[in-house]
C-alpha positions in Angstrom: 14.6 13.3 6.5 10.9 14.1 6.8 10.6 14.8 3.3 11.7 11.7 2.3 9.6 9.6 4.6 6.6 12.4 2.9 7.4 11.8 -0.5 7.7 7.4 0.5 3.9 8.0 2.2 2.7 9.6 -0.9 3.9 7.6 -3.2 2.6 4.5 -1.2 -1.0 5.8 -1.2 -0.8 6.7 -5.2 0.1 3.2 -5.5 -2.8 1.9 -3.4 -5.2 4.2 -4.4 -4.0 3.6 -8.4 -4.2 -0.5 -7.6 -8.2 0.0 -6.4 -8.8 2.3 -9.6 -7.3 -0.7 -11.6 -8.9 -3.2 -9.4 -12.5 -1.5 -10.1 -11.5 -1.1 -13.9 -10.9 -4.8 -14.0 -14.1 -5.6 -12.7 -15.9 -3.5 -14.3 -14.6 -3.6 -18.2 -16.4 -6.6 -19.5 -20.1 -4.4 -18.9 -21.5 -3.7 -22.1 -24.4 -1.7 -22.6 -26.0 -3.4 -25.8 -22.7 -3.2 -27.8 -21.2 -0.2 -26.4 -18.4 -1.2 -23.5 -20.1 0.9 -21.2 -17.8 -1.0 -18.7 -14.5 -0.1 -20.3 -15.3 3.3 -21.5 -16.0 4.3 -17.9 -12.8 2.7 -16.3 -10.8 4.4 -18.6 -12.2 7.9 -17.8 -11.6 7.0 -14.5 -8.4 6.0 -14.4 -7.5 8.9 -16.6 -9.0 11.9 -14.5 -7.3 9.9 -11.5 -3.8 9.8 -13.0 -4.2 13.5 -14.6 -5.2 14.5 -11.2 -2.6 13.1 -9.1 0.6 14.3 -11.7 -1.5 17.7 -11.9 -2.2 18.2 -8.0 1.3 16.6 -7.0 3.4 18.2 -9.9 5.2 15.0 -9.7 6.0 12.4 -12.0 7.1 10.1 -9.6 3.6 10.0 -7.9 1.7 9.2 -11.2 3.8 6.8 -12.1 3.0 5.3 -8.5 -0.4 5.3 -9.2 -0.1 3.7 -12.4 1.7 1.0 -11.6 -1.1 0.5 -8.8 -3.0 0.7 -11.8 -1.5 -2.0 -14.0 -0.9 -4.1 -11.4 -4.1 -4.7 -10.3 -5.5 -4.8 -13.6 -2.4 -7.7 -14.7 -2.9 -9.5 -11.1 -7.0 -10.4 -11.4 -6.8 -10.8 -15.3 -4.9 -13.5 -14.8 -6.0 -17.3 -13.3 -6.3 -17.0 -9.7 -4.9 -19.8 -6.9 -7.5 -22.1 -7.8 -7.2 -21.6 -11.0 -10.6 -19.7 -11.8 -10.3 -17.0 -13.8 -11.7 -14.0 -12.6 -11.6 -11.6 -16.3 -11.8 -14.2 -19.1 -9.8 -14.0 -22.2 -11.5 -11.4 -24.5 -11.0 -8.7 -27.0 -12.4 -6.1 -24.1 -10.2 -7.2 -21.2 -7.0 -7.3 -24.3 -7.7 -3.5 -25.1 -8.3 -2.7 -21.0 -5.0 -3.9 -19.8 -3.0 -2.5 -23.3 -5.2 1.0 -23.0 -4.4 1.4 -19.0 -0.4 0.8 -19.7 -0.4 3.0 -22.4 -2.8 5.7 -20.7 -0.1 5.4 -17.8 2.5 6.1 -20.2 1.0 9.1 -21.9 0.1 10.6 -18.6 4.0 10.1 -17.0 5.6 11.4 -19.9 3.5 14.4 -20.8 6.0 17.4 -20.5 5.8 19.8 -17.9 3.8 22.9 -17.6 6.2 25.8 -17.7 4.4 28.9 -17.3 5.6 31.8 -19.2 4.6 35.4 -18.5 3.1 37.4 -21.3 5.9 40.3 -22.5 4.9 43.5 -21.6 3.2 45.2 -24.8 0.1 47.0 -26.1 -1.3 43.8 -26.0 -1.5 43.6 -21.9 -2.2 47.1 -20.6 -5.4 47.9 -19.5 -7.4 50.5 -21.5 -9.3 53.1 -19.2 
């Protein structure tokens, strides 16, 4: 029973750790840097090392896909019109490609096939030569 109550606490904080990632991404994808999308380039790689590193530190699909629906939440919540009907991330073509690029970055990084490690056959290959 523990294992389950483990695996319900981890996914949890993926999902809340994933929803400030896409919260921060949000926020910060508009930022340009003359023309370069300084803001969305750097959300991205964010998001990305964070979702490669939870599925690669986890060996879980489950947890990544936690963390990326944190992820696309947050970024699908504050792009839209808010209570009072302020917009917090106007309609653009930059906050378009950030919510498509984090759902499909989410997919690519849940469906990536497992790791199998496969030991090298013995041979000339792998001895040691004194």
């Amino acid at each position: 029973m523990t294992s389950v109550w483990s695996r319900l606490g981890t996914w949890l904080v993926a999902f809340l750790v994933g929803g400030v990632y896409g919260l921060a991404g949000t926020i910060a994808h508009p930022y340009t840097w003359g023309w370069f999308p300084l803001g969305l380039v750097l959300g991205l790689i964010g998001c990305a090392a964070l979702l490669a590193s939870v599925r690669l530190l986890t060996s879980d699909r489950w947890t990544a896909l936690a963390c990326g629906v944190g992820m696309v939440a947050a970024a699908l919540v504050f792009s839209g019109p808010g209570p009072g009907g302020s917009v917090i991330v106007p309609e653009s073509t930059l906050a378009v490609v950030w919510v498509v690029a984090v759902q499909v970055l989410v997919g690519v990084v849940v469906v990536w096939p497992e790791a199998r490690h496969r030991p090298h056959p013995p041979g000339p290959a792998n001895r040691l030569v004194p």
